[in-house]
Each structure stands twice: as C-alpha cells, then as structure tokens.
C-alpha positions in Angstrom: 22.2 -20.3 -31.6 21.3 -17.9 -35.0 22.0 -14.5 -34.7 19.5 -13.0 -33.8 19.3 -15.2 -30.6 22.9 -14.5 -29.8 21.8 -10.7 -30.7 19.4 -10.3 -27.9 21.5 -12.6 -25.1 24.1 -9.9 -25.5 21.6 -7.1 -25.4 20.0 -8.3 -22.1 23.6 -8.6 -20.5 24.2 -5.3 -21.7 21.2 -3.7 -20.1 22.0 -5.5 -17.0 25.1 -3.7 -17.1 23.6 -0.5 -17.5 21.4 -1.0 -14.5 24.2 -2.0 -12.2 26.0 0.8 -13.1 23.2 3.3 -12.5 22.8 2.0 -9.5 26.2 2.8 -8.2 26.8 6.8 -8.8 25.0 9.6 -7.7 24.6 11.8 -10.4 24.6 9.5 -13.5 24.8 12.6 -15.8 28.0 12.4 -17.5 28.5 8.6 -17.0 25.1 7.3 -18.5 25.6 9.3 -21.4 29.3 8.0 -21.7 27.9 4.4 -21.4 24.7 4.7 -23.9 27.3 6.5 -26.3 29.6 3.6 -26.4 27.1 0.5 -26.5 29.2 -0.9 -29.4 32.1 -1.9 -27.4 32.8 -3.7 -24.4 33.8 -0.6 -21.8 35.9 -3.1 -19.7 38.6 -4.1 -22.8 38.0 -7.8 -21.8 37.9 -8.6 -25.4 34.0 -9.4 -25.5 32.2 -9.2 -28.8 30.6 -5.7 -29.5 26.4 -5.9 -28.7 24.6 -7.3 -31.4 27.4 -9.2 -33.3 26.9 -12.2 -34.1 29.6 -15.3 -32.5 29.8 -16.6 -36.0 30.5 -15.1 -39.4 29.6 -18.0 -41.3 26.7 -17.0 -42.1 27.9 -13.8 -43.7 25.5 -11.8 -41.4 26.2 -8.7 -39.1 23.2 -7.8 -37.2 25.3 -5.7 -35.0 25.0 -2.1 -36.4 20.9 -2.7 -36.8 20.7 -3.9 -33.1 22.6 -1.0 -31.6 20.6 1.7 -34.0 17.1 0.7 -32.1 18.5 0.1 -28.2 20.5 3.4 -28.0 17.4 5.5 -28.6 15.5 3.2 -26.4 18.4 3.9 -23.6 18.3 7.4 -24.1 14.6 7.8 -23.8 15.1 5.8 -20.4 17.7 7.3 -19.4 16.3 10.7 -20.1 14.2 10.6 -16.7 17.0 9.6 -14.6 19.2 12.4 -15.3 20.3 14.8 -13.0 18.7 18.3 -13.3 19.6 21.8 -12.4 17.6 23.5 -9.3 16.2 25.4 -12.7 15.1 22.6 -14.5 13.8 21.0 -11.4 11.6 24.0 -10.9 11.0 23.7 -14.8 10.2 20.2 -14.9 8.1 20.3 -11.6 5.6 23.4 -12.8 4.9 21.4 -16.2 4.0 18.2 -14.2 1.9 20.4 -12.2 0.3 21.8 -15.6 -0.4 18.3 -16.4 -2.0 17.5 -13.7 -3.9 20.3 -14.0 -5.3 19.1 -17.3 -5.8 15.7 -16.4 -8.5 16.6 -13.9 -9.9 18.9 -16.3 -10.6 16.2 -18.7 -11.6 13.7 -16.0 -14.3 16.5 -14.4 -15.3 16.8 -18.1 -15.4 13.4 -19.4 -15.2 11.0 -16.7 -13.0 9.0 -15.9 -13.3 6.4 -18.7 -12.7 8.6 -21.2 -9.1 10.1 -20.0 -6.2 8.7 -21.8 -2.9 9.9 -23.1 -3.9 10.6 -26.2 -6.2 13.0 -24.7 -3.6 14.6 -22.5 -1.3 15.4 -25.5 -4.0 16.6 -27.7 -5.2 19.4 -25.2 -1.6 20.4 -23.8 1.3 21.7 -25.6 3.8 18.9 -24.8 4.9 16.3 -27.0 3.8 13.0 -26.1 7.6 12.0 -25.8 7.8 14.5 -22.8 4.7 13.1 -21.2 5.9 9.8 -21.5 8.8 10.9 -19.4 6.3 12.2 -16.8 4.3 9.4 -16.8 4.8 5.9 -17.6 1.0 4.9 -18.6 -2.7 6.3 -17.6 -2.5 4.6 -14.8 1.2 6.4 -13.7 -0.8 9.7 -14.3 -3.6 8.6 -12.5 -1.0 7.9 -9.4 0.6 10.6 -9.8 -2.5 12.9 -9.6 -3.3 11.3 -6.6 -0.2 11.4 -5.1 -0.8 15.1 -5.4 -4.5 14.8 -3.9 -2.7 13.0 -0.6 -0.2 15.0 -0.4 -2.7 18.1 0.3 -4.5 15.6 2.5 -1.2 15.7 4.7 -1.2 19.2 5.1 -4.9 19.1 6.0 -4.5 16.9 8.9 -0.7 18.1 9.7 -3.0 21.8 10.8 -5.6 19.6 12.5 -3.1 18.2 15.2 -2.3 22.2 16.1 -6.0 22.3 17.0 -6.0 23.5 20.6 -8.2 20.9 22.7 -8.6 17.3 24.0 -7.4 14.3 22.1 -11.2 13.7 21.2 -11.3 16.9 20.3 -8.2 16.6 17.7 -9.6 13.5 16.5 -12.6 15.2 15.5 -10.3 17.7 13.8 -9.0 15.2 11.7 -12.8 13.9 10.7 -13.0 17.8 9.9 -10.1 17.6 7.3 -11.2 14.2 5.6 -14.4 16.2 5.0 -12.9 19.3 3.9 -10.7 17.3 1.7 -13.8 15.1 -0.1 -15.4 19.0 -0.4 -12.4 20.2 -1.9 -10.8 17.7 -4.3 -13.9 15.2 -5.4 -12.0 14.1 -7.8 -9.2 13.4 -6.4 -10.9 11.3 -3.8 -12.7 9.2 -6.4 -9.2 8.6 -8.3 -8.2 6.9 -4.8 -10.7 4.3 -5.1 -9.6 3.2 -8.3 -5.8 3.8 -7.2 -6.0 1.2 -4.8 -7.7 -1.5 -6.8 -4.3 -4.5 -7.9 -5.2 -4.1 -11.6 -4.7 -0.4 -11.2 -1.5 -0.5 -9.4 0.6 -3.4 -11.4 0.4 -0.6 -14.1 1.8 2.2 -12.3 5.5 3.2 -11.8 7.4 1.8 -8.5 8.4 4.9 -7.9 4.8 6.2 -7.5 3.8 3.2 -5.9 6.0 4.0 -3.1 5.3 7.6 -3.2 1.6 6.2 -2.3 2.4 3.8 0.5 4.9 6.4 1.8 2.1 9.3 2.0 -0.5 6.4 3.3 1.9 5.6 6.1 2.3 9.3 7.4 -1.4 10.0 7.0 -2.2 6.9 9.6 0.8 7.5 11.8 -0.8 11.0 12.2 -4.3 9.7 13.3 -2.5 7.1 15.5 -1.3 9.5 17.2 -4.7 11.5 18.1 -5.7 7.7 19.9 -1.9 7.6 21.9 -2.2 10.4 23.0 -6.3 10.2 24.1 -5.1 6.6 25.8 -1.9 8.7 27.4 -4.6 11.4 28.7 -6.8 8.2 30.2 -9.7 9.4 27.9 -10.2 6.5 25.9 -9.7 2.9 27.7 -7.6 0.1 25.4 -9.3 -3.1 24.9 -7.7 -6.2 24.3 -10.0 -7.0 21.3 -9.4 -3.4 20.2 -5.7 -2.6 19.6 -4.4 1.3 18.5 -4.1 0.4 15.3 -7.8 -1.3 14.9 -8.6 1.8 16.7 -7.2 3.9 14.0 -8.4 2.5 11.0 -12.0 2.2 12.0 -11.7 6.6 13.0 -10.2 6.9 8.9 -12.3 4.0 7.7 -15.0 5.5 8.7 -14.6 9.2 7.9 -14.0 8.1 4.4 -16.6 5.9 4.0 -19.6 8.9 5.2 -17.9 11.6 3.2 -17.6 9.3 0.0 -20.8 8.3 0.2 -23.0 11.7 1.3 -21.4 12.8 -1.8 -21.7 10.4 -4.3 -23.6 8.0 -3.1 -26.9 9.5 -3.1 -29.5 11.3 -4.7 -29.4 15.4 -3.8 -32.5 15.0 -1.5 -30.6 12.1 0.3 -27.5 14.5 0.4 -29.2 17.5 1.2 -30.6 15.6 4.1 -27.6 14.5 5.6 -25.1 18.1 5.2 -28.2 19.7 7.2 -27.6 17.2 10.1 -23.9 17.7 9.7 -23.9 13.3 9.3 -19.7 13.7 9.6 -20.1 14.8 12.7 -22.4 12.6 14.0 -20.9 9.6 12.8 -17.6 10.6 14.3 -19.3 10.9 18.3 -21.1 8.0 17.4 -17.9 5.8 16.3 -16.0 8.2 19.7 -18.8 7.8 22.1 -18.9 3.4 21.2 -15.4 3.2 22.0 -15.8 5.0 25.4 -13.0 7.9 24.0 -14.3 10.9 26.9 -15.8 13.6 27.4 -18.7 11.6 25.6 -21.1 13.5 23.4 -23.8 13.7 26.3 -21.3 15.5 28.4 -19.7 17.9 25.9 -20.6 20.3 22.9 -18.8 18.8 20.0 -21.2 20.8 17.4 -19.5 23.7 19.2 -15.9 22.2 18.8 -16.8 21.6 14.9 -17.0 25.4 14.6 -14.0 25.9 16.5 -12.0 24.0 14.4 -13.9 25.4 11.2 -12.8 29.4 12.0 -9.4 28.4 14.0 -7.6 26.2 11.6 -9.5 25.8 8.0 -11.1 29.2 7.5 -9.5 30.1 4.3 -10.5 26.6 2.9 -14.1 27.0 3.4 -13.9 30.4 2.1 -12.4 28.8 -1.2 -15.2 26.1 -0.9 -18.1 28.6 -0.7 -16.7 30.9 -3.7 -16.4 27.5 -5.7 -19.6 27.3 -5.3 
C-alpha cells in the first residue's frame, strides 16, 4: 500500500471517529472543536500513527502535514452547522434563512423554476456563498427547505379548520377550504411540492429536510383522518370494507389538490374563470362527500352556505390578504 492509499484508509477511520463521537454529546461545541483541532494525533494515546502519515518511511515521503491541511477545513465547514448556538444566534441564524427563502421565491416567481440556482441566490443576497452552503446543502436542499416552509403554513391552515364549528362533513369541507386558500396564497410553493416529491429531486436533499417533509406530511394526514373518525364516530359516513379510513383520507387530500392545482395552472383563464365562478372546489368536494355517503348529503344541506361560514369565521384575514394581492 503507497502512501497515499494508506493516507486516505486513515482519513476515513478518522472521520468515522468524528461521527461516533458527535453522535454521543449533546452540545458538541467545545468537544468538536477540541477534536478537529487535534486531527494530527491519536486522542486515545494508543500509539497509532498520526492521520495522513505514511506506515513506511522508506520512501522518504510524509504526506501527513498536506493531508491534514485540506480535511481540517473540510471538518470545520461541517462541523460549522452542527454547532450549538445561542437563543441569539438561533433567532439570528433563523431570520437570515427566512431572508433566503424570501429571495429564492423571488427569483423562482421571476425566472421560473429552471433558472434558480445557487449562484443566483448569492449574487442577489448579501451572504457569502460559504454561509449559504451552511443553510442549504444543494438547490435541491433549498428547494426542500422552502417547501418545508410552504407546509408548514399549510399546517396552520388546516390546524384553524378543525375549530370550525359544525358537522364532521362540515369540518372536512373546512379543510378543502384551506387546501384552496393555500394553492391561492403560496402558488409557488405548491408547484415546488410537485417537483419535491419526484426520487431524483429528493436523493439530493439533506436527511434532515427529508424528514422535516415526511414529518409535516404525516401531521397534515393525521389531521384529515381525523375529520373521517370522527364523521364515522358521529354515524354520518358508513365504512366500507373496500374503503378503509385511510383510503378514505387520501382520496378527500388527493382530490382537493388535484382541482386546486389544476383550476390554477392547468388551464387557460377562460377555462379558469369558468370554474372559480362555479366555486369547482366546492363542488368537487360534495361530489367526492356525497359518493361516499358521508351525511347530511348536498341535496339535504346548504354547503355553499357552510363555504361562507368557514370563509368569514376562520380565514377572513387570509382572503383579505388574497384580495389586496390582487
């Protein structure tokens, strides 16, 4: 084995290391910088050779020194978003990612999509690109993380339409209400999840925001699940063996998003025009309700009349902010 081979065996042990260690203390603060400061040596005195020396002097070479000089950088830089940070900085660090995000739809609402990059993000914000990079991993990390931000608005959205004071039916629609209001308010955002949930997109995007997705996904569906409990609890919807809760469920979200996506962008403005005069939300929504037999049925109750409700009782102010937008 040369030495550079031997070079990079020890490297990756020492990383492996550093990633066990990490693991095991709460605030690696103080310790990481301890352990990327003294890479050279072996921290445990067993007598191992320092990183990046070679086994063998024969050959008159000691790659050591050069080694270290490019990891310890590289370790800092990682290490640089894992350390722990003052309620200050915290607030710091969390109103710049904010500002980011900011940008990054301004660009996107711009340019498009396909013309957002990193580049662009440095060149029209006042951060380094280094400081980015610690945001963000990659486009695609942005990307997650400005619809991680989109979602998590979503939550609130449907977190006010279960305090809607009616039936079960009638929450359910309240939840169609806040897909809708969502789409109106955050376009972009709601395009972003498309691509978001494609595999290509998410093999590039951070674990961490990975999870922050599912996470978010999983509360958004355990909150309409509950609207369909609690409609088969008040006998107003009867459960089918070839139609489980959770079927149930997805076809109410499914098909929100799918009528919202596409009266907005899948159409020409006549098209769309058409459809927002016949309210096409809320008919879909007693259409999908009334199939599955969840009472009263739209024959037997005013659900234009609920849709108003729920407008003026729960999302006033976000239509207000819809129609100055406009």
């Amino acid at each position: 084995m040369n030495i550079i081979e031997q070079s990079f065996h020890e490297l990756s042990a020492s990383f492996r290391t550093l990633v066990s260690r990490l693991t095991a203390i709460s605030c690696p603060r103080r310790q990481q910088l301890q352990f990327a400061g003294s890479m050279n040596t072996d921290s445990h005195g067993s007598g191992s050779k320092p990183l990046g020396r070679a086994s063998s002097h024969s050959e008159g070479q000691d790659c050591g020194g050069a080694v270290t000089s490019l990891v310890k950088p590289m370790l800092m830089k990682g290490l640089g978003s894992t350390l722990c940070r003052s309620a200050k900085q915290e607030e710091k660090w969390q109103l710049r990612e904010a500002r980011l995000l900011d940008l990054t739809q301004a660009i996107i609402d711009e340019s498009g999509f396909a013309h957002f990059n990193m580049d662009r993000l440095v060149k029209v914000s006042d951060v380094s690109k280094g400081t980015i990079y610690n945001h963000f991993s990659s486009k695609e990390d942005c990307l997650a993380a400005f619809c991680v931000r989109g979602m998590s608005q979503l939550r609130g959205l449907f977190q006010r339409a279960l305090t809607f004071n009616g039936t079960p039916r009638e929450i359910a629609l309240a939840i169609h209400f806040a897909y809708r209001l969502h789409l109106q308010l955050n376009p972009t955002v709601c395009m972003a999840l498309v691509t978001a949930r494609t595999p290509s997109f998410a093999e590039k995007t951070s674990p961490e925001r990975s999870q922050q997705m599912k996470t978010i996904d999983g509360e958004l569906f355990s909150m309409a699940f509950k609207v369909i409990d609690d409609a088969i609890k008040a006998g107003e919807l009867e459960l089918r063996e070839d139609l489980p809760e959770i079927v149930i469920t997805f076809l109410n979200w499914s098909m929100s998003y799918g009528i919202n996506m596409l009266a907005n962008t899948g159409f020409d403005h006549s098209v769309s025009d058409y459809l927002e005069e016949r309210n096409i939300a809320l008919v879909g929504a007693n259409v999908l309700m009334d199939g599955l037999g969840m009472t009263p049925l739209s024959k037997d109750w005013d659900y234009a009349r609920t849709w108003q409700r729920i407008a003026d009782e729960i999302f006033a102010e976000d239509i207000l902010r819809i129609n100055i937008q406009k």
